[in-house]
N, C-alpha and C positions, 0 to 999 in steps of 0.2 A: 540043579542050577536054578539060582533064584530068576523068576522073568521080572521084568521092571512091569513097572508100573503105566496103565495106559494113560496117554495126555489128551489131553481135551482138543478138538480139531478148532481154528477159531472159530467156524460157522456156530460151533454148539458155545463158543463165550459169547457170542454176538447173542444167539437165545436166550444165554443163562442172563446177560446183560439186560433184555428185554421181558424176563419173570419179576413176578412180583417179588419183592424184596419185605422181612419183617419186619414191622410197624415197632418202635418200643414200647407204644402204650394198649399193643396186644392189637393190632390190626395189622394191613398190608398197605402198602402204596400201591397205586395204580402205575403200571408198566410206562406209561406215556408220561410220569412226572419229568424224569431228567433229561425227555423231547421240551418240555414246557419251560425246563428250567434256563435251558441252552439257547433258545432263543433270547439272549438278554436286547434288553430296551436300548433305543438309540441313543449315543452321545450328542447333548446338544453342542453346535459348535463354538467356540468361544465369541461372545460379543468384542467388538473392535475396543482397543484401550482408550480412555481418555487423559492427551496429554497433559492436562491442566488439570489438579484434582481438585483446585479451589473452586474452580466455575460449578461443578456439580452439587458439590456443597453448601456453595450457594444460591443456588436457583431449588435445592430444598428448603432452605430457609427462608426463602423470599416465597414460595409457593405456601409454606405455612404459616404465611401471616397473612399475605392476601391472596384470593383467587384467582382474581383479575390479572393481579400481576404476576401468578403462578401462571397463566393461562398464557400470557405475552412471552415469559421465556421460554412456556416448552415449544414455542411456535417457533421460536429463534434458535430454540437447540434442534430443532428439528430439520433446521437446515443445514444439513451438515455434511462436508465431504470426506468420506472416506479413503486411506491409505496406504493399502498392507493393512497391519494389526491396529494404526491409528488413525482416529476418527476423529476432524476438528467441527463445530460448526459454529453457527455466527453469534451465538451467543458465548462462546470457549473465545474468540476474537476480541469481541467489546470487552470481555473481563480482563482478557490480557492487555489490552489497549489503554483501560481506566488504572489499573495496578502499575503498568510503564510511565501511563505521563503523573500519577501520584509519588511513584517511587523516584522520578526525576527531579520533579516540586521538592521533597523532601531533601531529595542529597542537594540540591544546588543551595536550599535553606536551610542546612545543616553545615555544609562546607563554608558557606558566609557568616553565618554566626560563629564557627569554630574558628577562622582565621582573624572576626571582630573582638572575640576574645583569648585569642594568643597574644592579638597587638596588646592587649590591658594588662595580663598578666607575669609578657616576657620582657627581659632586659634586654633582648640580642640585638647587634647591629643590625644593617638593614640589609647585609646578605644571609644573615642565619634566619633573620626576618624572614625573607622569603623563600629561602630553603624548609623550613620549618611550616613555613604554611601552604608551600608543595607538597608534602608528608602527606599532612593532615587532610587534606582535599586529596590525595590518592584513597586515602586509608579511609576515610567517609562516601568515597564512591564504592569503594570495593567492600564496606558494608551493606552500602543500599544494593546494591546488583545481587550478593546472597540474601538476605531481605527481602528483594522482590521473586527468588527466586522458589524459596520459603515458604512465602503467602502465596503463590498461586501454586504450588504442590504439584511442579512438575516435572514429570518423570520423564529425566534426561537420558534413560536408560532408550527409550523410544528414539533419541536420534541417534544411537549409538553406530548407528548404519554410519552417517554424514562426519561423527565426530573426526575419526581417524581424515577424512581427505580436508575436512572445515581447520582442523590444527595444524595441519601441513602446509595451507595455501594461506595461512595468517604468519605463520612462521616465515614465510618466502615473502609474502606480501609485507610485515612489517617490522622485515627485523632494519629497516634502518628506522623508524619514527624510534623503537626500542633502543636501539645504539643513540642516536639525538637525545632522547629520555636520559640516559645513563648517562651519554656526555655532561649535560645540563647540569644534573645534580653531583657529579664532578664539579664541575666550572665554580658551583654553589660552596661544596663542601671546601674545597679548596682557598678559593675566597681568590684567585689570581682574576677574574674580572666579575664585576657587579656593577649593577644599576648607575649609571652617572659619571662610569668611567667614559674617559676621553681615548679612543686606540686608533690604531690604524693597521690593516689587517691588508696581505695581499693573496690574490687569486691566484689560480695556476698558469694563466697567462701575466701574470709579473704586475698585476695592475692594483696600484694600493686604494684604499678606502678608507677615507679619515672622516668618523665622527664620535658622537656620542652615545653610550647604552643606552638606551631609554628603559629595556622590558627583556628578561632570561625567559623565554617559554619553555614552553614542552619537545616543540621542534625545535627551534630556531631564538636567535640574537635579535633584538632589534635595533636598527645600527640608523642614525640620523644627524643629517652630513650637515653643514652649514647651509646649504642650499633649501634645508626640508624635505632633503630625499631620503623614507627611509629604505634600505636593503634587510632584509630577511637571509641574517647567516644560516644555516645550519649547525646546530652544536657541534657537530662533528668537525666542522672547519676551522673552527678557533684550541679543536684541541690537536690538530696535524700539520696546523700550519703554524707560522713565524707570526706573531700576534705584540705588535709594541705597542704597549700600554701605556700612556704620558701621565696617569694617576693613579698609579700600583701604591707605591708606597710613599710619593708624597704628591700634590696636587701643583707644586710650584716647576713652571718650564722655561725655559731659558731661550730669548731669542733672538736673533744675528741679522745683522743689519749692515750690509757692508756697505762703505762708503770711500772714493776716492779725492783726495786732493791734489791742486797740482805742488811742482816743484818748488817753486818760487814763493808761495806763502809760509804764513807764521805754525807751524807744525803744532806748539803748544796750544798758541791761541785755538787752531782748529779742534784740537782734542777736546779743550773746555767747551766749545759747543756744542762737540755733541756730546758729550754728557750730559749738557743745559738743555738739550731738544728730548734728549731721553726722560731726563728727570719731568719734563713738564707735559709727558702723554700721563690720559690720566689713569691706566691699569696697570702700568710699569710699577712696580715694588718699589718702595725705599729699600727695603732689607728681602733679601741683598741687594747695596744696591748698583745700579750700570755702571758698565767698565767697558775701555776703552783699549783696541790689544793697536800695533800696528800688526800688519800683517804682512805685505811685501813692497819691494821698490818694484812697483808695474811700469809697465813701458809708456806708460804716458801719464801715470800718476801712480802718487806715493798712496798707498791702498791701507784704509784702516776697517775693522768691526767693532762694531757696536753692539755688547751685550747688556740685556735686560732683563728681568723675570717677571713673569706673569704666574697669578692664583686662579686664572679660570680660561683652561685651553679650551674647554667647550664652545668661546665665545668668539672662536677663533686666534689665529696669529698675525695673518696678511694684513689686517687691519691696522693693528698696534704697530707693524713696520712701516706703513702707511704715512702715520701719524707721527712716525720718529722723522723720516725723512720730509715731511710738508714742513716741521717744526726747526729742523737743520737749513733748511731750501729759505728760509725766512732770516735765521740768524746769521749765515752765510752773506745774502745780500747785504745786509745792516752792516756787517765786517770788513767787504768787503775780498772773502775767502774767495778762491778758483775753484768751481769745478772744471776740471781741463778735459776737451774733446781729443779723441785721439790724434797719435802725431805719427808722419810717418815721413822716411827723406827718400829721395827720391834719386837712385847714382845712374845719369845718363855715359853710357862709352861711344868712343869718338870711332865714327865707321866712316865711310865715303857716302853713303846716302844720307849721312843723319848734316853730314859736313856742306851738302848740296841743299838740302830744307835748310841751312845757316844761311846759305847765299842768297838764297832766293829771298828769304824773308827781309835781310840786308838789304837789298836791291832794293823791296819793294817798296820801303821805308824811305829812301835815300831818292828813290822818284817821287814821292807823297811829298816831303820838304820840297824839294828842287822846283 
């Protein structure tokens, strides 16, 4: 019977382990090499990152031109706060701070000249006008912000921590400026209100607001009443709510004036005045021009309206009725026309008290002569 073969116990591979081993160019190693080799050297540990790779960059090239001034940034980079894996310090601050307010310089001088030369080169009315140079000042900011983010070479991967909760609480914080944003350039694209329209818009407590566009921003409408007051809509309210616009698609409004006469005057002749009081206010249109409706037999005068059109509701209406009625009030007295106050009769019934205040008043009359 064949025996097997003896196996080496570990203690004797720990020895064999521990013998000299042969050399390939005909010696031996010393026993203690692979003690020597196993101790490897420490890992140094990684330096903090820098979030700006511009600032490093340049505080080399500023250091190898002058020493002085190589000497003054490493003092300023040398104060520097660390943390986690990112290490800012105050010279990493100044370069972001010189790069922000250059990269601001630039886009606000970049978006001014870009919209100075849209006006020269475009034919658009003046709501594509400003829809068009909305674009363009988006689209020039949002070059300059990669731009500056570019030149200062930095590595966004560092706040990768903050980005997820930073996107979430912008998302929450500004999705209405974003909805207003979007509204706006609706409002724009559409073309249903622009700059110098006259409207009149109500709230959700029922209370209307009558003026003039002045300004479509980025939030908000600006809306300025006769008085000089202006209100700050929100885009979003002119596009959810009931919005009458008196200069959509033409600028001419029509306005009503009602006036009474009484019974007994010349109905024609009054007509002809006021058409004569309307004609001679001086923003009433010729074309078209005032008319003259009756309107009903009221209880104490025959009631007519006074239509007229006006080119510019901005400038108000109150006024122009104003003027039609001062100018009627004039040729009226010259006419001799009634305005008649109202009238009312009066039917007394016959009781036993009302028949005793007869007596008595009788009486008292009848002793005054005597």
């Amino acid at each position: 019977m064949t025996q097997p073969l003896p196996t080496a116990s570990p203690e004797a591979e720990a020895a064999t382990d521990g013998a000299a081993l042969p050399d390939p160019a005909g010696g031996t190693a010393a026993a203690d090499a692979p003690a020597t080799a196993a101790a490897a050297a420490p890992v140094p540990s990684p330096a903090p990152a820098e979030p700006v790779g511009a600032a490093e960059d340049l505080a080399q090239a500023v250091a190898s031109k002058s020493e002085t001034v190589g000497g003054v940034v490493e003092t300023l980079d040398a104060l520097a706060l660390s943390v986690g894996d990112m290490r800012i310090s105050l010279w990493d601050a100044l370069v972001v701070t010189a790069v922000i307010v250059g990269i601001y310089l630039l886009a606000l001088f970049g978006s001014k000249l870009a919209r100075a030369v849209l006006r020269r080169i475009s034919r658009f009315d003046s709501t594509q006008q400003l829809l068009a140079e909305k674009l363009v000042s988006i689209t020039v900011w949002t070059i300059a912000v990669l731009l500056g983010i570019d030149v200062l070479g930095i590595d966004l991967t560092a706040l990768a921590v903050f980005s997820g909760a930073f996107g979430l609480a912008i998302g929450f914080g500004l999705q209405k400026t974003f909805g207003n944003l979007i509204a706006g350039i609706i409002l724009l694209m559409d073309r249903s209100i622009k700059p110098g329209d006259v409207i009149a818009i109500a709230d959700q407590a029922g209370n209307s607001t009558f003026g003039q566009i002045r300004k479509i921003g980025i939030r908000a409408v600006s809306l300025t009443t006769r008085d000089q007051k202006e209100y700050l809509i929100p885009n979003e309210n002119l596009m959810i709510n009931q919005v009458e616009n008196w200069s959509y698609s033409s600028r001419n409004v029509r306005v009503q004036v009602p006036v009474g006469v009484s019974y007994n005057c010349d109905l024609d002749l009054a007509e002809k005045l006021m058409l004569e009081a309307a004609r001679a206010a001086p923003r009433v249109l010729d074309t078209p021009p005032p008319t003259v409706w009756l309107d009903q037999y009221g209880a104490s005068s025959v009631d007519f309206v006074i239509h007229c059109w006006i080119t510019d509701p901005e400038a108000g209406i109150g006024n122009v009725r104003s003027q039609v009625l001062k100018n009627l009030w004039n040729l009226f007295q010259r006419e001799g026309i009634e305005i008649p106050f109202p009238q009312r009769d009066i039917n007394l019934r016959g009781n036993e008290q009302f028949e005793q205040l007869i007596a008595a008043i009788s009486q008292r009359l009848e002793t005054r002569e005597s």
